[in-house]
ROSE-4610 file (N, C-alpha, C; in Angstrom, 1 decimal, always signed):
// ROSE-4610
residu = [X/X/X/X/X/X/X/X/X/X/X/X/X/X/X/X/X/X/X/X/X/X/X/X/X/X/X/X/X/X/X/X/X/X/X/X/X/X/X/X/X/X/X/X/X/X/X/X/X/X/X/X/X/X/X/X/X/X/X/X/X/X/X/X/X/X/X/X/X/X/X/X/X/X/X/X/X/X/X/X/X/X/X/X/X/X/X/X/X/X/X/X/X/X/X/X/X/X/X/X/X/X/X/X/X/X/X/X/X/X/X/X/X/X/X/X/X/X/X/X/X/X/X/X/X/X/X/X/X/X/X/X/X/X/X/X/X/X/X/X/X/X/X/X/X/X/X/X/X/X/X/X/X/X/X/X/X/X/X/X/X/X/X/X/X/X/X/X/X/X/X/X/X/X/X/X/X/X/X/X/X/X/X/X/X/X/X/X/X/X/X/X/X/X/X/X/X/X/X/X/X/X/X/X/X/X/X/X/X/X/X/X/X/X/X/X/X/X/X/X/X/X/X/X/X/X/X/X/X/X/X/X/X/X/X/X/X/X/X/X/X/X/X/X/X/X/X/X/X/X/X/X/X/X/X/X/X/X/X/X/X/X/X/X/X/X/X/X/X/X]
num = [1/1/1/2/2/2/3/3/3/4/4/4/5/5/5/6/6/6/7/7/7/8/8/8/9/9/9/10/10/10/11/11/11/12/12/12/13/13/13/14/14/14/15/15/15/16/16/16/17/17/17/18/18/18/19/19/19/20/20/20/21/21/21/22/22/22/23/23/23/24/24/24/25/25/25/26/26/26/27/27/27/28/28/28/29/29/29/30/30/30/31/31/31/32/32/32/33/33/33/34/34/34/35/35/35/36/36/36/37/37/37/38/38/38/39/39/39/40/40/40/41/41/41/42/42/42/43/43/43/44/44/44/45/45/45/46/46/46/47/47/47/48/48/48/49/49/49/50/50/50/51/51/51/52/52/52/53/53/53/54/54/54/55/55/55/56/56/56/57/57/57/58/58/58/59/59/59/60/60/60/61/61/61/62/62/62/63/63/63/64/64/64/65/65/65/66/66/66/67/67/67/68/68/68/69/69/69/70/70/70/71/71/71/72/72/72/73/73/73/74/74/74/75/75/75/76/76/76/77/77/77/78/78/78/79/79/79/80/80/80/81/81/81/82/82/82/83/83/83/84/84/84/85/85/85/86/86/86/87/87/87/88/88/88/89/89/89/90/90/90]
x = [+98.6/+97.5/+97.6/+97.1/+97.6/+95.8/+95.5/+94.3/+94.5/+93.6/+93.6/+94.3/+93.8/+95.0/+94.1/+94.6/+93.6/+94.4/+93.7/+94.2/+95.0/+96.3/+97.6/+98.5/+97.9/+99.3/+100.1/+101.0/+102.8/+102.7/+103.1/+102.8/+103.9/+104.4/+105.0/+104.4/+105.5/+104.2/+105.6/+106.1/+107.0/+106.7/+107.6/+107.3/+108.4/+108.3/+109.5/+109.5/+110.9/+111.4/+111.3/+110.7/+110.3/+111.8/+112.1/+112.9/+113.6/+114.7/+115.1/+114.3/+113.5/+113.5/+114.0/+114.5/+115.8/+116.9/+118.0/+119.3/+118.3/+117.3/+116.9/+115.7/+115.0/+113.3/+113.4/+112.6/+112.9/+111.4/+110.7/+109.6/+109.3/+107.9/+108.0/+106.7/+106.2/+105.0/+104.6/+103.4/+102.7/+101.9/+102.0/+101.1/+99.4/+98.7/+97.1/+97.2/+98.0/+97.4/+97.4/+97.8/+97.6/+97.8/+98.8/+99.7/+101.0/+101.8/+102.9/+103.1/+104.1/+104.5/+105.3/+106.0/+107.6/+107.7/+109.2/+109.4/+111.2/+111.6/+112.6/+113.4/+114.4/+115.7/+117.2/+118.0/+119.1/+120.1/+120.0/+121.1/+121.6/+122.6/+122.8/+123.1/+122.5/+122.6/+121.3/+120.2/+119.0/+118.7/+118.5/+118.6/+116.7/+116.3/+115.2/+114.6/+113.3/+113.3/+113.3/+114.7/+114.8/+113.5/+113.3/+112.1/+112.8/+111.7/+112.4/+110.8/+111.4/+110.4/+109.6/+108.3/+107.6/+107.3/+107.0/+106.6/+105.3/+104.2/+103.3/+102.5/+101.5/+100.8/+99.4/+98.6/+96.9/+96.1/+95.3/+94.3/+93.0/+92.8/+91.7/+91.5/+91.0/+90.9/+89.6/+89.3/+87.6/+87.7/+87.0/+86.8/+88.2/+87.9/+89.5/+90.3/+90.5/+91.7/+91.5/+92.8/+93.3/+94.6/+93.8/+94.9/+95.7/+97.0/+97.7/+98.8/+99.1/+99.8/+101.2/+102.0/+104.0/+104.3/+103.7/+104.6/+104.2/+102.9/+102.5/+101.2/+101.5/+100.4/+100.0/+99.2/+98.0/+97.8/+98.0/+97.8/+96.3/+95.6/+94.8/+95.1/+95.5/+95.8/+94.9/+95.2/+94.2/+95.1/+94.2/+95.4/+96.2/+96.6/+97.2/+98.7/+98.9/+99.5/+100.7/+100.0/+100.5/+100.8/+101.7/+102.2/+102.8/+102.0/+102.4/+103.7/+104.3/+105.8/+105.6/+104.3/+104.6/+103.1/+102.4/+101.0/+101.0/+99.5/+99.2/+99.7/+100.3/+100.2/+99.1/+98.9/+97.0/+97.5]
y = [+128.7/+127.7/+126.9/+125.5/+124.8/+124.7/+125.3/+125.3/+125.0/+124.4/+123.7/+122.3/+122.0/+120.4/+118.9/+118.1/+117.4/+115.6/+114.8/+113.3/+113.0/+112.6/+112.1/+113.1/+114.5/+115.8/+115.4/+115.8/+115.1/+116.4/+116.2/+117.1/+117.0/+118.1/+118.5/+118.6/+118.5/+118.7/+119.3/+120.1/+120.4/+119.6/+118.4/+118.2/+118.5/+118.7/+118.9/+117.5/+117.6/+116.1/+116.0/+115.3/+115.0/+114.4/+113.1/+112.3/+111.4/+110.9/+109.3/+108.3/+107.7/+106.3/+104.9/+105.1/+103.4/+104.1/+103.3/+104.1/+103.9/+103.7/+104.1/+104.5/+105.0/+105.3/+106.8/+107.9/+109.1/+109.5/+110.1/+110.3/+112.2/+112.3/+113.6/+114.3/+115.3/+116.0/+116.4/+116.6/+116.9/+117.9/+119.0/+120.6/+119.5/+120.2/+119.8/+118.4/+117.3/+115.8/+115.9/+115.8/+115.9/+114.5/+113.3/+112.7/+112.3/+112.0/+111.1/+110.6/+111.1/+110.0/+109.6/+108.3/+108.0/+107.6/+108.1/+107.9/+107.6/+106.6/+106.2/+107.2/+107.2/+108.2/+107.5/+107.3/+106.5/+107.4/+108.7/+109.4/+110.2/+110.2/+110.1/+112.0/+113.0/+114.2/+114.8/+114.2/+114.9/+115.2/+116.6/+117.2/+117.8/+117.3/+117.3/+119.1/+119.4/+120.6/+121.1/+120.5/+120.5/+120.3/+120.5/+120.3/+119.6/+118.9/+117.8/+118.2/+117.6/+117.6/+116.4/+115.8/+114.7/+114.5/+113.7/+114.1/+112.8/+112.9/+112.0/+112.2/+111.2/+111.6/+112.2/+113.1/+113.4/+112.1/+111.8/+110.7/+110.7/+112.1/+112.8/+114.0/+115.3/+116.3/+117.0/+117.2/+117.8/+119.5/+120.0/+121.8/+122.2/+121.4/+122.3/+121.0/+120.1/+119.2/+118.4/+117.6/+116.9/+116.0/+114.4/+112.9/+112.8/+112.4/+112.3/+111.1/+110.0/+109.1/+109.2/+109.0/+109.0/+108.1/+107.3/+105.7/+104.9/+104.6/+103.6/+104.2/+104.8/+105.1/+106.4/+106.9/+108.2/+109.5/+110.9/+111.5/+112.8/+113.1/+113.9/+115.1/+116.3/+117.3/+119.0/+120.0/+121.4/+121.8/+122.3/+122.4/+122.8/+124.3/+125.5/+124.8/+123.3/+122.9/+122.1/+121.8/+121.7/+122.4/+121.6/+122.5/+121.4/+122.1/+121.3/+121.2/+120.4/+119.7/+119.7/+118.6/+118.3/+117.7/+118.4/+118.1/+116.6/+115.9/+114.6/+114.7/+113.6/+113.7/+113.3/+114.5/+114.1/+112.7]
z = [+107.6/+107.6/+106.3/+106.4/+104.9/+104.3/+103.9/+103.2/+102.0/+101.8/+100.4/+100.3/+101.6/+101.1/+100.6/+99.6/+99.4/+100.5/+100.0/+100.4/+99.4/+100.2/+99.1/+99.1/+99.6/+99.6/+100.7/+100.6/+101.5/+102.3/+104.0/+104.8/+105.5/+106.2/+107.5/+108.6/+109.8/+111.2/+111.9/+112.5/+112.8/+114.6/+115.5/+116.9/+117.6/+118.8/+119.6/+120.5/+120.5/+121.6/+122.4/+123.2/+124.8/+125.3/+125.0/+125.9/+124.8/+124.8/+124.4/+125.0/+124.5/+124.6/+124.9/+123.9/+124.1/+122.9/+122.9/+121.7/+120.0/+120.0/+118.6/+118.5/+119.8/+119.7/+120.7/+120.0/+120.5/+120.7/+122.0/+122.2/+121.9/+121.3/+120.5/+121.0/+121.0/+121.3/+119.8/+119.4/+118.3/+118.9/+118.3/+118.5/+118.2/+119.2/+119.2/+119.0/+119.1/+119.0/+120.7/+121.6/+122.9/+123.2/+122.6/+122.6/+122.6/+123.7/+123.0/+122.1/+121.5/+119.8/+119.7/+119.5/+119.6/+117.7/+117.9/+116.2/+116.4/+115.1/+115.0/+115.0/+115.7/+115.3/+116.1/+115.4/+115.9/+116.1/+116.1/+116.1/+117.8/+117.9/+119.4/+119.8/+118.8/+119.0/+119.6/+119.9/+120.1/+121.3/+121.7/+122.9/+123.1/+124.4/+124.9/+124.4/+124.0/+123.5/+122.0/+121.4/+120.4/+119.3/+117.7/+117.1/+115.8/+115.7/+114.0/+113.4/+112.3/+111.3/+110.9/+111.1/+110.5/+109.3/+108.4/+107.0/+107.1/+106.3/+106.3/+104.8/+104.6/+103.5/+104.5/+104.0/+104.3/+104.0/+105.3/+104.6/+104.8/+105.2/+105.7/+105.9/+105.2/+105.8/+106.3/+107.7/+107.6/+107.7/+108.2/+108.4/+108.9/+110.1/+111.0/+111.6/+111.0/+111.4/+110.1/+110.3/+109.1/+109.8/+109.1/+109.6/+109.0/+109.1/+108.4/+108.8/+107.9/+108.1/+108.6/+109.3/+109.8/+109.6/+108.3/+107.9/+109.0/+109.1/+109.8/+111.0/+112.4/+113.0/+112.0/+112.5/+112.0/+113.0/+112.8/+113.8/+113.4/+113.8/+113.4/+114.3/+113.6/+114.1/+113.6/+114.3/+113.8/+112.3/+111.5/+109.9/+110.6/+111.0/+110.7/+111.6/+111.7/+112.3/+111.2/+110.1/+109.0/+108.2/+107.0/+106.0/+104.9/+103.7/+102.7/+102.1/+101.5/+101.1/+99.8/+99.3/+97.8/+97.9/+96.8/+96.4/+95.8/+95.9/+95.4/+94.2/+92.9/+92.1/+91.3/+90.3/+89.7/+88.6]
């Protein structure tokens, strides 16, 4: 569980790959967002199942979920779904 996280801490979300998309757009599942997510990936090795890593900043965290940025859209997910990389710098 990532407790203790403030806004600005650099996060992980570990997703697994749904499908290709198009040769540079790869469609991903997010634990508890209960969305499709497509995210850049140009690389022609990624096999449906498989799990990559997200990285985002926190830009929100309440009791039991926390938003967090992927370089552009926003996903709000349950913590324990997270995991912190690299704290805000104070």
């Amino acid at each position: 569980m990532a407790s203790g996280l403030n806004i600005g801490d650099e996060v992980a979300i570990d997703a697994t790959i749904i499908r290709r998309v198009t040769d540079d757009r790869i469609s991903v599942s997010i634990p508890t967002y209960g969305f499709p997510h497509s995210v850049r990936d140009s690389t022609t090795k990624v096999v449906k199942g498989q799990t990559m890593e997200l990285i985002g900043s926190v830009t929100r965290v309440e009791k039991d979920a926390v938003t967090v940025s992927l370089g552009g859209p926003v996903v709000t997910v349950a913590l324990d779904v997270v995991r912190r990389v690299t704290p805000r710098a104070r």
